[in-house]
BAVOLUM-56692 format. One record per residue: x, y, z of N, C-alpha, C, O in turn. Coordinates in steps of 0.2 Angstrom, whole numbers, plus 5000, padded with zeros to 4 digits. Each point is the difference from the previous one (the first is absolute). Layout:
N
XYZXYZXYZXYZ
...
END
This chain:
464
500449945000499650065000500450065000500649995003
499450084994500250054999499950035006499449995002
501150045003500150065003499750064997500350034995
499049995008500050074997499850035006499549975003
500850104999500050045004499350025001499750044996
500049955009499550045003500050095001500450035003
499249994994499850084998499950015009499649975004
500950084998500050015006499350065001499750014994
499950025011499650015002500450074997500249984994
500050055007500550105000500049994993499850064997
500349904999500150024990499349994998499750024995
499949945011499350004996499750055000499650024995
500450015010499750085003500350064995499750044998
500849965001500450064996499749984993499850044996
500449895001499650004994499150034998499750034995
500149945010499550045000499950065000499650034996
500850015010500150084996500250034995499650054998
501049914998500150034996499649954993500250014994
499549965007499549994993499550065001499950044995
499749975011499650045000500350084997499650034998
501049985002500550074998499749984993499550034997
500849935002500049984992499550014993500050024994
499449935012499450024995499850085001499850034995
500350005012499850054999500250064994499650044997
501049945002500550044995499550004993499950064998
499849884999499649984995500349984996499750014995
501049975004500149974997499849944997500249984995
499349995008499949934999499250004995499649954998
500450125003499150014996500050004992499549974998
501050054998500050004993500049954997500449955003
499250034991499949934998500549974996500049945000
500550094998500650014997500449955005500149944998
500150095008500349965006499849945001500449955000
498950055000499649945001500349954995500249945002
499850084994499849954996500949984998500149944996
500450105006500849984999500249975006500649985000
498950025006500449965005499649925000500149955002
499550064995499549924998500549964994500149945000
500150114996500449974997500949985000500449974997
499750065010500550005001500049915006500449955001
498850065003500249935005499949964993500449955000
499150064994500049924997500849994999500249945002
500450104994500750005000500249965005500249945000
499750105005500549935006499749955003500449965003
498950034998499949925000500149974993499949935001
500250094994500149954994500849975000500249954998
500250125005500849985002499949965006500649995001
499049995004500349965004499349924999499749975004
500250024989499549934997500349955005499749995005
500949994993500249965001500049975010499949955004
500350114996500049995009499349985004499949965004
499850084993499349995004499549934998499649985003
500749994991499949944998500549965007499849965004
500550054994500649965008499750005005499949945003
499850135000499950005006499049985001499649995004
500550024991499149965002500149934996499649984997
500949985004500049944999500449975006500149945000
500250105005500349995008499650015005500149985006
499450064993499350035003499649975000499749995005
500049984991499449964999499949944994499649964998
501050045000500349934996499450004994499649964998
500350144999499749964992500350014996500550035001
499449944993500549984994500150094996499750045002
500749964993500250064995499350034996499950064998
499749885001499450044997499450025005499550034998
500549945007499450025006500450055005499750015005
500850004993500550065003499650094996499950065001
500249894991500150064995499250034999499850065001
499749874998499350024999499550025004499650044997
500549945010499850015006500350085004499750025005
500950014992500450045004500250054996499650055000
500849954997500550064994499450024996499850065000
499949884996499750034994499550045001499850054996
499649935011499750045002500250065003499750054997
500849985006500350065002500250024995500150065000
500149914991500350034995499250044996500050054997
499649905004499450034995499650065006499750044997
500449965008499750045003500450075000499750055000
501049945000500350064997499950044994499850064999
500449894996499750054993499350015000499950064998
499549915005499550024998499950065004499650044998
500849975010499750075001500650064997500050065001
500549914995500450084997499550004993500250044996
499349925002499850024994499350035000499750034996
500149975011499350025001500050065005499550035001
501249995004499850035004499950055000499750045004
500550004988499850084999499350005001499850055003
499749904994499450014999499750005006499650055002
500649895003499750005008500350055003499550035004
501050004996499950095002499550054999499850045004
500149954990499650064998499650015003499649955002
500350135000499350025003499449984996500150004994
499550005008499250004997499550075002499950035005
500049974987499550075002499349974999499849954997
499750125006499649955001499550065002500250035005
499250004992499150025001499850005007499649955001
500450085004499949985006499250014999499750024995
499949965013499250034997500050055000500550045002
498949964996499650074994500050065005500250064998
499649925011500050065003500750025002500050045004
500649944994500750025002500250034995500550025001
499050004992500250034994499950075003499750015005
500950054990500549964996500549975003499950025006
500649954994500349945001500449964996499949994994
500649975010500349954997500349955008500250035005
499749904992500249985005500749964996500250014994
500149955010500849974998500149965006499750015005
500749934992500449955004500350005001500249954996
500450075007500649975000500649945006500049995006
500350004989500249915004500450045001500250044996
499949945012500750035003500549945007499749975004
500950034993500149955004499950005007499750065001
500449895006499949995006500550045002499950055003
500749944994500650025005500549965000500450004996
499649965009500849965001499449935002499550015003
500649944994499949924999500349955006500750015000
499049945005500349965002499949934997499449995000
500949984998499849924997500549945004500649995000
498949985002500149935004499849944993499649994995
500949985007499949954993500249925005500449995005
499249974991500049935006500449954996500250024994
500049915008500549974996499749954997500349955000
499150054997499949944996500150054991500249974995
499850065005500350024992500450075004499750055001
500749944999500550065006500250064992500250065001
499849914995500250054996499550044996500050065000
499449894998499450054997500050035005500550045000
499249955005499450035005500650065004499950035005
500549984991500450065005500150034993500550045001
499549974994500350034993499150034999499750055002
500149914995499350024997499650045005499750044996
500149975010499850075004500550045000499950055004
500749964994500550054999499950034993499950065000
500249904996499650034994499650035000500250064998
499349935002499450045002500250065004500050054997
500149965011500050055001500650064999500150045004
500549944990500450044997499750024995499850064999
500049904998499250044994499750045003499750034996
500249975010499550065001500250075003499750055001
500949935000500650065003500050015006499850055002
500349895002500049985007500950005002500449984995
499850035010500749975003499649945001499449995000
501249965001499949935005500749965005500549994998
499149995007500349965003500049945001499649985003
500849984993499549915002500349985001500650025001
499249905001500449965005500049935000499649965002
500850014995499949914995499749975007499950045004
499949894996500149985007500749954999500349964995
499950055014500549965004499949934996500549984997
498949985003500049954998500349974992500049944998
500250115000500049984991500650035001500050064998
500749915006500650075001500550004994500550055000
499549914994500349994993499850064997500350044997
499049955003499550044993500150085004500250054996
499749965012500050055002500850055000500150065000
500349895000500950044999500050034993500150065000
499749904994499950024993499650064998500250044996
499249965007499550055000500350055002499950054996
500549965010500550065003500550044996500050064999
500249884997500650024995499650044996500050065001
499549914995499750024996499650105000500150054996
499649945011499850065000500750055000500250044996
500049965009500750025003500750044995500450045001
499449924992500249994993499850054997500450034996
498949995005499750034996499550084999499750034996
500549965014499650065002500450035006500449975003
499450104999500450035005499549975008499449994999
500850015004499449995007499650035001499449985001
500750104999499650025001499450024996499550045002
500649924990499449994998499749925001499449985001
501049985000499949915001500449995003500650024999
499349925005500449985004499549925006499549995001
501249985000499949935001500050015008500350045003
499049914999500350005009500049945000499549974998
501149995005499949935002499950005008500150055004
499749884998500149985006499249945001499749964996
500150065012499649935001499450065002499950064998
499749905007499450035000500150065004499650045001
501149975003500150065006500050064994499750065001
500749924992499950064995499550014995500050054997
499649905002499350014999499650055007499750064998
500249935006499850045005500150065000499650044999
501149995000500350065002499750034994499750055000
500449894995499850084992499250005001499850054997
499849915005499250045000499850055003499550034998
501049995009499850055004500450054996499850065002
500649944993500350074998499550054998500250054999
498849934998500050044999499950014991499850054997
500549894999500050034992499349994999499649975003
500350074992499550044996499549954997499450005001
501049934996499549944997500649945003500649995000
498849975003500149945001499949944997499549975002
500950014995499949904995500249965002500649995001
498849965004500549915001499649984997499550014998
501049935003499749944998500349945002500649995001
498749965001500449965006499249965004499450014998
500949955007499350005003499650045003500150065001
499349915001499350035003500250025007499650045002
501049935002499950025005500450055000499850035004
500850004993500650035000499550054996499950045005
499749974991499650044997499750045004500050065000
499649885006499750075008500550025002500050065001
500449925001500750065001500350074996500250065002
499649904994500550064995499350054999500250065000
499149954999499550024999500050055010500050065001
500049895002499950065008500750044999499950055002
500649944996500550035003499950094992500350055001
499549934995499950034995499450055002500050064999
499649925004499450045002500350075006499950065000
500649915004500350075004500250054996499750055002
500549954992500150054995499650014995500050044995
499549925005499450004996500350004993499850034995
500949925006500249984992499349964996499649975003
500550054990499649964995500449965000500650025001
499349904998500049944998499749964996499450004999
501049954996499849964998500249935003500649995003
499049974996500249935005499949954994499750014995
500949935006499949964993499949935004500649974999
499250015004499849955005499949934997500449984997
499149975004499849934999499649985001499550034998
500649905004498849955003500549944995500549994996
498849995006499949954997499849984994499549975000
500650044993499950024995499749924996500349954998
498850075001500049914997500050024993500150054997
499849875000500049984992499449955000500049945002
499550094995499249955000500049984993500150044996
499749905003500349954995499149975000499949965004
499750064991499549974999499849934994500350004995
499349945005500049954996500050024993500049964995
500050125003500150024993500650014998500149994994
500350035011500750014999500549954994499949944999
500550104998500749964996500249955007499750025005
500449954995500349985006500849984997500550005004
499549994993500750004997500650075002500650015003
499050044994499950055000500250035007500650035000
499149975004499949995009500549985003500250035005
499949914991500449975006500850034999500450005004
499850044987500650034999500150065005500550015003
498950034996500150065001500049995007500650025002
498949955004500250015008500549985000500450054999
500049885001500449985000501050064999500650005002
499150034993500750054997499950065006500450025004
498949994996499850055006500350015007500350045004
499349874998500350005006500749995001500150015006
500349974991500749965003500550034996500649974999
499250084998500650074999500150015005499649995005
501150024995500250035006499949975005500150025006
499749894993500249975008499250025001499749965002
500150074997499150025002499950075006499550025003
501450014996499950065005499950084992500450044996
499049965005499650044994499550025005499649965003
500550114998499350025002499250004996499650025004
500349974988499649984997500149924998499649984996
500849995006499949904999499150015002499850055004
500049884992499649985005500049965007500249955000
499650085003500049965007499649955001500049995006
499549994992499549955000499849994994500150054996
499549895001499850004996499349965002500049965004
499450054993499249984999499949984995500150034995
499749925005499749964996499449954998499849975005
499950034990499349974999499949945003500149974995
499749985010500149945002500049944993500449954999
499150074997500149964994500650024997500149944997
500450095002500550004996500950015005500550014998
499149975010500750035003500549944999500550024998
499349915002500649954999500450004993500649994998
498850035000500650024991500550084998500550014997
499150035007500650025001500650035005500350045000
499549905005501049995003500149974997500650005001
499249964995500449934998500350054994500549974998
499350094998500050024996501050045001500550014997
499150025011500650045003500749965002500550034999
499549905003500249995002500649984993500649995001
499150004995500249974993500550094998500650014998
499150025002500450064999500550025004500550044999
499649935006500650035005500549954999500650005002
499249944995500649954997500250044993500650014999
499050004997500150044993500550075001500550014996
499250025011500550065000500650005003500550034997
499549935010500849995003500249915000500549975002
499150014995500649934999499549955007499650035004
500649894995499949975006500450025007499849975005
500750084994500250005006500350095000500550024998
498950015004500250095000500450025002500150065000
500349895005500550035005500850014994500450045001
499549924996500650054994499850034993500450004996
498950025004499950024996500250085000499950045004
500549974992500350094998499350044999500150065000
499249915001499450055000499750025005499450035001
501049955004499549995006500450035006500549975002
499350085001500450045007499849985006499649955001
500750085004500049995004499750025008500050065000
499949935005499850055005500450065002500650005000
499050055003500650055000500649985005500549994999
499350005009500249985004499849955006499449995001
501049985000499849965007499250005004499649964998
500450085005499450035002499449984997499649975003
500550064989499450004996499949924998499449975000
501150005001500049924996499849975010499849945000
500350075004499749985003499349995003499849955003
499750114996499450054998500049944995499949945003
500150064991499649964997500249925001499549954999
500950035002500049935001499749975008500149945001
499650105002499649985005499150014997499650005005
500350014991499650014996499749944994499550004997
501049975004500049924995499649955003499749964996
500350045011499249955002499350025000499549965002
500550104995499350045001499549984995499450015001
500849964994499649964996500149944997500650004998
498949935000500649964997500450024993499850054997
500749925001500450024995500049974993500349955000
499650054995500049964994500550024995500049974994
500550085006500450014997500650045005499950045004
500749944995500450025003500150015007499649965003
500650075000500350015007500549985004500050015006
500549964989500750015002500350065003499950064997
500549945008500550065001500749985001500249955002
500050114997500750005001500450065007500150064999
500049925004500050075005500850045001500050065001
500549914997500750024995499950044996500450054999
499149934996499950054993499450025001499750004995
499950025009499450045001499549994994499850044996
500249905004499649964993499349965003500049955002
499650084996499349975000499649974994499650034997
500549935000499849984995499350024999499650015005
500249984988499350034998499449975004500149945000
499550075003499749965004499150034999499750065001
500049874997499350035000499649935005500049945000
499650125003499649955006499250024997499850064999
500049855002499250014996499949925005500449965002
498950044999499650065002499950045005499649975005
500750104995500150035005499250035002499549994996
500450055010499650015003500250085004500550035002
498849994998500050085002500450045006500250055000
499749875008500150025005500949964999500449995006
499850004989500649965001500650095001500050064998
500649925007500650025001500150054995499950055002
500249934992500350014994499450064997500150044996
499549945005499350074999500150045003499550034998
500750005008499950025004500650075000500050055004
500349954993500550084997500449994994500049954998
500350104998500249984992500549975003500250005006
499949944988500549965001500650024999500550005004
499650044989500850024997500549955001500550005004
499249954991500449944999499849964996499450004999
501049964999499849944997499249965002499849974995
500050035008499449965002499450024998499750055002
500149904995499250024995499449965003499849964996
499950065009499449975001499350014994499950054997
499849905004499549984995499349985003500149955003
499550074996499350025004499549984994499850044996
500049925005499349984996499250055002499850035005
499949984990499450035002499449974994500149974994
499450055010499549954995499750074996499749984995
500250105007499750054996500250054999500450015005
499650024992500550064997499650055007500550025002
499049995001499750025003500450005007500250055003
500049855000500250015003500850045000500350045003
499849934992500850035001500250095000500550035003
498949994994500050095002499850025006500050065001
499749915002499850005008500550015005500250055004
500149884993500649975004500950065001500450025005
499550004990500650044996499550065003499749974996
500050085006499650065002500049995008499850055004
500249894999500150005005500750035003499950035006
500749974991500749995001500050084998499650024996
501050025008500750054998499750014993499749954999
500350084998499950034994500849994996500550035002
499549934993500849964996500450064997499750054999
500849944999500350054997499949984992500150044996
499949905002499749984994499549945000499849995005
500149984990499349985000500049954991499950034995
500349925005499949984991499249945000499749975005
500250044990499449964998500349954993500350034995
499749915006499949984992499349965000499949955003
499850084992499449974998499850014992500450044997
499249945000499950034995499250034999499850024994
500049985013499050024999500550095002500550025004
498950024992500250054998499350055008500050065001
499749905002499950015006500250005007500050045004
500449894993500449985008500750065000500250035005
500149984988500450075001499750075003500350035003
499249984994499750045004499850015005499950065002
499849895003499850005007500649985003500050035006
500649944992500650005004500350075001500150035006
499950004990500350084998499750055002500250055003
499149944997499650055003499649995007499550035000
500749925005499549975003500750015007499950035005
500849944992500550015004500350065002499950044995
500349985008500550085002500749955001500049955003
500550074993500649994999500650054997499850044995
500849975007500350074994500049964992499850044996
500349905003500350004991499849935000499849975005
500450014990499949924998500049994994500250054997
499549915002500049974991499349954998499650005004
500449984992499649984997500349944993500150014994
500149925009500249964996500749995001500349964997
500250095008500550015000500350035008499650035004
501049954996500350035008500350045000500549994996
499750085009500550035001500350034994500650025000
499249994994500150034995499850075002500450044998
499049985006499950074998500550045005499950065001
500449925002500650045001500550044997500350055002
499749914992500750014995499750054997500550034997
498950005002499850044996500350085000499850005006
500450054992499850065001499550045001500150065003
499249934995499450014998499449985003499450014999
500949975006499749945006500250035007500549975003
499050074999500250025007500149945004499649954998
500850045007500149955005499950025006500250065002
499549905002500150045008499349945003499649984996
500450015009499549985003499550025004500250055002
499349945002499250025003500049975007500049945001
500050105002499649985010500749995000500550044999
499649885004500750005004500549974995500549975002
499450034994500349984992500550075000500650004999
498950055002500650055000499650064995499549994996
500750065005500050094998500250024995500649984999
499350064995500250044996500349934994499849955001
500850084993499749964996500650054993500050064999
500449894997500850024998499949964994499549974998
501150054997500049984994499950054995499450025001
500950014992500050044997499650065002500150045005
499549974991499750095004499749995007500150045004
499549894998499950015007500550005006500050025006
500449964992500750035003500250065000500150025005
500050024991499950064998499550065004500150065001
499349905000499550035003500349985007500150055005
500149904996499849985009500650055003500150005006
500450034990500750025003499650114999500250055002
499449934994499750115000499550005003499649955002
500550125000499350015002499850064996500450055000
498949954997499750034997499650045003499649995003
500650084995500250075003499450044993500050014995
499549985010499150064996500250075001500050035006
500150014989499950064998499450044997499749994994
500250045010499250064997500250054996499850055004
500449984992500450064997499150054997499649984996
500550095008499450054998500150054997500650015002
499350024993500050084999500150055005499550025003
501250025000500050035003499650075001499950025005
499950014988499650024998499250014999499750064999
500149905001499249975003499849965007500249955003
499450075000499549965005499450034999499850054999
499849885003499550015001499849985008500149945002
499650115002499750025007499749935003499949995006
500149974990499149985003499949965007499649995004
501350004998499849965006500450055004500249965004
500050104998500150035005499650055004499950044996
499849975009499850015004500050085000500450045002
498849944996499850064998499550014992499650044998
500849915001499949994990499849954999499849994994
500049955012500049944999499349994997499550035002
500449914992499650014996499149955005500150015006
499549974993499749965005500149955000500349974995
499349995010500349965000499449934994500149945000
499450084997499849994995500449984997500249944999
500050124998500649984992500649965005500249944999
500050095004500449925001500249965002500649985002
498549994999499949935000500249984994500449964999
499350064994499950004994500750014997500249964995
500150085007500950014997500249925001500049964996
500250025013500249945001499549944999500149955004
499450054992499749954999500549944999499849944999
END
């Protein structure tokens, strides 16, 4: 593991001074800037490809293309796409205010927060700390962010990388454990981004309320996958299966459960089970596609979790190499262990249900998920899943893809989490949007000052 010096308590405090100097100056407002330091971080994460391939294969043991596809490429398309749009998401808008504020003009304008904190967690340690930075440099924010301790490879390189690229006191790296997560929430900045669990979430949200920081929370749950007797099931069984057991199954939209029609549940684990030989081999524990737990701890959490349901596919472990093999337990049940908090891991319980009814019930009882997939092909059952459930994102035939989008805000609802990132909604969620009344200095009309004021007839009728 890399020695990486813990951001002492006196540099965090001063840097926060002197960002806030910084943005005040405004340098960081011109779209020009914006858009040459967006293109300056894509330069030096692309000069350090290689390394962060390294280090997220020391971190979490994934391979060069679930390094590239899952991590770089995403923070690579979310860069160009906000230097090619960001002039436009600046622009003010004008805009007809009502008829009784004529004459008039009203105006928007996006203005950034100020100075940025981003908490980033270690299951994709490099997206999840890049791509909310992007975003709030697009909007002309300072930031301060902070890898987590747990990913200490991907977090050293990140360090280089910004360190490389920018002065501090417009960006800058905090390392350390949760003593320096603590310290920088009470500083006070302007917008707050984590992302992480639900319960680190009511933390970071009270201690943000002292300052009446805005936040966004990018949180969890239990995210199901309802699999009805119309489904591909072929289909189904690729798409959960790639879903859950990316990344070892530590994804905050994996699915965490899957539901199933009782007539077609046996066909498709046997379906899934048939897929996780296709994907990682008879034996995943040397399969190059397949990672591993973050640490001790976490492989202990989930391997006490292994009798919670019976098991029909996997549940080998390895406690040396923090290796859980793919594991689906069927037929699991509602009050079992293993339902009872997100897994974030390999383990796939399988829950039969006999009505689309029941299963919406069942799923509306529960935290509200941070994703939600349906595969069906009745063009009802997608719609009572989608509109019947409160969820942040999900899919339809498919898993954890709408992440990758630009165009697709991400974020999720109740304890799933707040607010909501990716191309221009990232953009929104780092401004705040500043309403302007602009009058003729020249003209007024009397009618509401005292003395002048008109009856209260007409306006009733004005503000109808």
């Amino acid at each position: 593991m890399p020695e990486i010096p813990e951001t002492p308590v006196e540099t965090i405090e001063l840097l926060r001074s002197r960002q806030r100097e910084y943005y005040t100056s405004g340098a960081t407002r011109s779209i020009t800037f914006r858009r040459r330091m967006l293109k300056r971080l894509l330069e030096g994460i692309k000069q350090e490809e290689q390394a962060f391939i390294q280090a997220l294969q020391l971190d979490l043991g994934k391979s060069a293309f679930e390094a590239y596809a899952n991590e770089m490429g995403i923070v690579y398309r979310e860069i160009r796409h906000a230097r090619r749009h960001v002039a436009r998401w600046a622009r003010r808008t004008s805009l007809l205010p009502d008829f009784y504020l004529l004459p008039g003009r009203g105006r928007i304008v996006p203005e950034p927060y100020g100075s940025a904190l981003i908490l980033a967690p270690w299951n994709y340690p490099m997206q999840l700390l890049f791509a909310p930075l992007v975003a709030a440099l697009a909007a002309g924010n300072t930031a301060v962010i902070k890898p987590s301790e747990l990913a200490p490879h991907t977090a050293a390189v990140s360090q280089r990388v910004i360190e490389s690229c920018f002065p501090p006191e417009y960006v800058t790296v905090a390392q350390g454990g949760p003593e320096v997560s603590q310290h920088l929430i009470r500083q006070g900045f302007d917008y707050l981004f984590f992302t992480g669990s639900v319960p680190v979430g009511r933390i970071i949200m009270q201690h943000a309320a002292e300052h009446l920081t805005p936040v966004t929370l990018e949180l969890g749950g239990k995210s199901p996958a309802v699999v009805d007797a119309s489904a591909d099931l072929d289909l189904a069984a690729r798409k959960i299966v790639w879903g859950k057991y990316n990344n070892a199954g530590q994804t905050c939209v994996a699915p965490d459960y899957v539901l199933a029609e009782r007539s077609i549940a046996d066909q498709l684990v046997e379906r899934m089970r048939s897929t996780i030989t296709g994907f990682y081999g008879e034996d995943p524990a040397v399969s190059p596609n397949y990672g591993r737990i973050i640490n001790r701890r976490h492989f202990d959490r989930l391997a006490a979790l292994l009798d919670a349901a019976p098991i029909i596919q996997g549940g080998n472990t390895n406690p040396d190499e923090r290796y859980i093999e793919p594991t689906i337990m069927y037929p699991a049940d509602w009050e079992s262990a293993v339902m009872q908090d997100e897994i974030f891991g390999p383990l796939l319980p399988v829950i039969p249900f006999d009505t689309l009814n029941d299963a919406i019930a069942r799923i509306r009882e529960r935290d509200r998920p941070l994703a939600l997939y349906a595969f069906t092909r009745s063009a009802l059952a997608q719609r009572r899943l989608t509109e019947e459930i409160s969820f942040g994102g999900g899919g339809i035939n498919c898993t954890i893809m709408h992440v990758a989008s630009t165009k697709l805000p991400f974020g999720g609802v109740g304890s799933s989490g707040m607010g909501a990132y990716h191309g221009r909604a990232g953009f929104e969620t780092f401004s705040h949007r500043k309403s302007i009344l602009q009058q003729p200095a020249r003209f007024d009309i009397p009618i509401a000052y005292p003395g002048k004021q008109i009856s209260m007839r007409l306006l009733r009728r004005i503000l109808r």
